[in-house]
N, C-alpha and C positions, 0 to 999 in steps of 0.2 A: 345465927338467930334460931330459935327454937319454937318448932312449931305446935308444942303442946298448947297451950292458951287457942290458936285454929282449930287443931282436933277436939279438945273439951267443949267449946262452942257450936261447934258441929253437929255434937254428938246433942246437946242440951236442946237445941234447936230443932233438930231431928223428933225428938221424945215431945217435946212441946208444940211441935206440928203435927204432930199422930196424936196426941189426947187431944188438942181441939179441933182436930177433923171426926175422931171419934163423937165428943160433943154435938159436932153441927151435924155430921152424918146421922144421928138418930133423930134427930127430928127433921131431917128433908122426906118427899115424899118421891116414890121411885125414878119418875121421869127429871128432876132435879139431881137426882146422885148419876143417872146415866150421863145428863150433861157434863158432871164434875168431872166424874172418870173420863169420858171422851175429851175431855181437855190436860188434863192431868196426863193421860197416854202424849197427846202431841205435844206436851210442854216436856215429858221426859224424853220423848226422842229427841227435839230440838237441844236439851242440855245434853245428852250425850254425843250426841253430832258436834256439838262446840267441843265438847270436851275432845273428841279425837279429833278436832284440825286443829285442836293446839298444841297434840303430841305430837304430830306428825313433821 
C-alpha cells in the first residue's frame, strides 16, 4: 500500500493549521497566546513521547 495520499494530508493539514492559528493568533491578546503556547509545548511533548514508545 502506498503511503502518498497519508503524507499529501499531512502536509495539507499542517499548512491549514498554521494559517488558522495565524488567523486566531492575531487577534488573541498576550496572556491568551501564552496560554496556547504553554499547551501546545505539553501537547507536543506528550506526541513525541507516544511517538518514541511506539518505535521502541
Amino acid at each position: 500500500m502506498n503511503n502518498n495520499g497519508f503524507k499529501n494530508g499531512a502536509i495539507v493539514g499542517s499548512i491549514l493549521g498554521a494559517s488558522v492559528g495565524m488567523f486566531f493568533g492575531a487577534r488573541m491578546n498576550p496572556i491568551q497566546k501564552r496560554k496556547i503556547s504553554r499547551n501546545a509545548r505539553k501537547a507536543t511533548s506528550t506526541l513525541m513521547n507516544g511517538i518514541n514508545s511506539i518505535w521502541r
